[in-house]
N, C-alpha and C positions, 0 to 999 in steps of 0.2 A: 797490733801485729806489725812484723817488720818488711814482709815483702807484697802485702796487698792492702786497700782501705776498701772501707765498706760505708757507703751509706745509706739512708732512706728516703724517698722524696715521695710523701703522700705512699703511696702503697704501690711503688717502685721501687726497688732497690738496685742499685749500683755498686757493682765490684770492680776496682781497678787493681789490675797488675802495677806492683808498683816499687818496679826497683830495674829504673831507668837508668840505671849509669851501668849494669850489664846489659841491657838491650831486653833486660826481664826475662835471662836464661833464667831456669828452671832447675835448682837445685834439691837435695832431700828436706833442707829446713823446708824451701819453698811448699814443695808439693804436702808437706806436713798441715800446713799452714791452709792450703786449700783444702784438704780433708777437714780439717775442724772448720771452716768454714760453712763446707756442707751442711755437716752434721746441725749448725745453728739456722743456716737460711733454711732448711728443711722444716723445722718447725715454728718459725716462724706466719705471717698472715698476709706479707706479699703477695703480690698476684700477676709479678712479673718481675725478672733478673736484666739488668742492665752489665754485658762486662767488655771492659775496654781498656787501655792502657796509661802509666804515664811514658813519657819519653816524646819526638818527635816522629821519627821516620820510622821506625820498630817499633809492632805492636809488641811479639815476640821470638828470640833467636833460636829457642830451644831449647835444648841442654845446656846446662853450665861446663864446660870442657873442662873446670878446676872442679869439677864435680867427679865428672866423667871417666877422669884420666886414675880416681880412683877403684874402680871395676875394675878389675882383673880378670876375673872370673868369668865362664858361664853363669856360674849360681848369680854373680855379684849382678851381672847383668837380666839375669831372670828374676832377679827381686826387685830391681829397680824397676823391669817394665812392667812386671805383675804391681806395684805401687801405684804407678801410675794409670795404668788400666783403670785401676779402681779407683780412682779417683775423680778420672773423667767419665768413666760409667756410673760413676755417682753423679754426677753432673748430668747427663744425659737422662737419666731417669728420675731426674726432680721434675714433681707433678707441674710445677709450673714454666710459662714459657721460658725461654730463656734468649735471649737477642745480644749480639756480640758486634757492637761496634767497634770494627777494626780500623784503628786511627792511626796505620802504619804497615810496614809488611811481615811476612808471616815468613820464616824462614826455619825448615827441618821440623822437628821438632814445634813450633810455632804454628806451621802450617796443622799441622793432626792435633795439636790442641781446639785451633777454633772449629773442625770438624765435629767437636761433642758438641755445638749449641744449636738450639734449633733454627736460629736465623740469622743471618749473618749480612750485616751490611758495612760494606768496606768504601773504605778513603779512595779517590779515582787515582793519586800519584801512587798509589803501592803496589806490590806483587805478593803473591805466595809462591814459594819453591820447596816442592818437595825434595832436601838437598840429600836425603839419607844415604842416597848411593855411591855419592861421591866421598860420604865417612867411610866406605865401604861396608857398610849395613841395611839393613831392611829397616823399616817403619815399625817403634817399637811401642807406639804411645797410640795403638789402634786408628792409624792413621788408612795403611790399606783398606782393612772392611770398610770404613766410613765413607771412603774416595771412590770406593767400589759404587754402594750405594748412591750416591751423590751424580758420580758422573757416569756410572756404565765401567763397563767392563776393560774394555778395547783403551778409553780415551783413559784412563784411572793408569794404565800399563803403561802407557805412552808417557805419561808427567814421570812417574815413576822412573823409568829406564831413561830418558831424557834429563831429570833435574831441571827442566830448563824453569826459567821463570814465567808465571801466567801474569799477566797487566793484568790490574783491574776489569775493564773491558770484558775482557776476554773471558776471566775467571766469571763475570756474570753471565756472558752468553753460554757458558758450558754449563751454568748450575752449581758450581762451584760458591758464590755466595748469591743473595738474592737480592740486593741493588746498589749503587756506587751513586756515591756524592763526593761532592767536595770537601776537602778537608777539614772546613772550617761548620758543616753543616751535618758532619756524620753522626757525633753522635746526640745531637738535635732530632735528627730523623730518627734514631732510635726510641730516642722519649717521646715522638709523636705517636709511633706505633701502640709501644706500649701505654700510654693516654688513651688513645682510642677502645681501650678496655677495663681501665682500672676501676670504673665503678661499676662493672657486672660482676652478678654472684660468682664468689671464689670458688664454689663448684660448679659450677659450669666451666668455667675457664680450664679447670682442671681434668672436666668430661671431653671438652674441645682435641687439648691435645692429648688425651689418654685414646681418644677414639683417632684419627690422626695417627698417630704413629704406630700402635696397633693395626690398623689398617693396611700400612703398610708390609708386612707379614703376614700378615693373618691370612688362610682361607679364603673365600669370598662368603660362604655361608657362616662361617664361624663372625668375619668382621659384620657381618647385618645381624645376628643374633646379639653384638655387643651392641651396633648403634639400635636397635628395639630397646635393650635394655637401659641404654646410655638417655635415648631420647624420653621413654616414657619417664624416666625421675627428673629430666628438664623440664616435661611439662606442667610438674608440680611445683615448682620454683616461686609463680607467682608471676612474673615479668609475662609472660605468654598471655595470661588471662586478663592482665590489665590493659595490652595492647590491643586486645581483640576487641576490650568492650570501647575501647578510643577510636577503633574503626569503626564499630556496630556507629556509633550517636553521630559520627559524620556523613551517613549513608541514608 
C-alpha cells in the first residue's frame, strides 16, 4: 500500500500512517486504503492494534487541502464525511484493542482521527488542536461525539470554540489521552502494554473490551446482565481453573 505499512510482531500488529512528506493528511486514496485495511486486520488472529506515524513532529494534519479544495458541494462534502465516518467507526468497533501511539501532533482533522482508538498515548513535546473552526467548519470526521465522550461536555465546547492547542500535559490531565512519554519511549510503551496481554485467550481479550465499552452506554441492569453473561463463558476458558488449583496446593 502506498499511504500506510503494516506489520506483525508475535500477535501485535502495527499500522503506520505513512506518508510523511504531507504531514500524513488524509486524502480519498488514503482513507480507501484504511478501509481495506480493516477489512483484513478484522479477520485476522491479532490480539492487539498498534497505530502510529512516520514523519517527526506530525503524527497527523488532516485533511489533504489538495484533496479538499475539491468538494464543492454539500453532497461532495457529505460523502466525504460519511466515508470517513465509516471508516473510523470501523476502527472503533474492531473487537480488539486498539492503542495509538501518537509520535507527533494531531492537528484538525488528525486530532478526531486519534479519537476512534481505544487508547491513546502521546509524545510529551506535542499538542492536539481541534483547528476545524478556524477552516470555518465543524468536526466532520466524528470528532465532536468522541470529544464529547472523552472530555464532558462544557470542556469538549471550549477546545472547540477556542481551537486553541492542548500540550501534552494537559490533553492527559483532561482525559484526552491516557499517558505521555518521551518521544523516544512512546511507542515502546505502547508495546509494553499490549505485551502485557498477548498471550491471554483471544476471547477474552475481546469479552474485556466488548464489556468495557458497552458499559459505557448501556443501562446499568442491561451492562450486568452482559458481564453475567460475558463472565460465566470466561469461567470456562481454562486459565481460572488452573490458577485456583495453583492456589489450593500453596495453602
Amino acid at each position: 500500500m502506498k499511504y500506510i505499512k503494516f506489520e506483525r510482531i508475535d500477535k501485535i500488529g502495527l499500522l503506520t500512517l505513512n506518508r510523511a512528506d504531507k504531514h500524513n493528511a488524509v486524502n480519498k486514496e488514503f482513507m480507501q486504503e484504511l478501509s481495506e485495511f480493516i477489512s483484513f486486520v478484522g479477520d485476522s488472529d491479532i490480539k492487539s492494534l498498534i497505530i502510529t506515524s512516520s514523519g517527526h513532529n506530525v503524527f497527523a494534519a488532516g485533511g489533504d487541502i489538495e484533496y479538499f479544495v475539491t468538494l464543492i458541494s454539500e453532497e461532495d462534502a457529505r460523502a466525504m464525511s460519511l466515508n470517513m465516518h465509516t471508516v473510523l467507526n470501523r476502527f472503533e468497533d474492531l473487537e480488539i484493542p486498539t492503542v495509538c501511539a501518537i509520535n507527533g501532533s494531531c492537528i484538525g482533522g488528525g486530532a478526531e482521527l486519534i479519537m476512534a482508538f481505544d487508547i491513546r498515548f502521546m509524545r510529551n513535546d506535542s499538542f492536539v488542536q481541534f483547528k476545524e473552526k478556524e477552516l470555518g467548519v465543524t468536526t466532520g470526521w466524528g470528532g465532536t461525539y468522541r470529544l464529547v465522550r472523552a472530555v464532558g461536555y462544557s470542556r469538549a465546547l471550549h477546545l472547540l470554540l477556542s481551537a486553541e492547542k492542548v500540550d501534552a500535559k494537559t490533553a492527559e490531565d483532561i482525559g484526552l489521552v491516557d499517558a505521555v512519554y518521551d518521544k523516544d519511549i512512546v511507542l515502546e510503551k505502547a508495546f509494553e502494554f499490549c505485551e502485557s496481554f498477548k498471550d491471554e485467550n483471544l476471547v477474552l481479550i475481546k469479552h474485556i473490551k466488548q464489556l468495557a465499552k458497552k458499559s459505557s452506554y448501556f443501562a446499568r441492569d442491561e451492562a450486568m446482565e452482559l458481564e453475567r453473561e460475558l463472565f460465566s463463558q470466561s469461567w470456562m476458558f481454562g486459565k481460572r481453573e488452573e490458577k485456583m488449583k495453583k492456589f489450593l496446593k500453596k495453602v
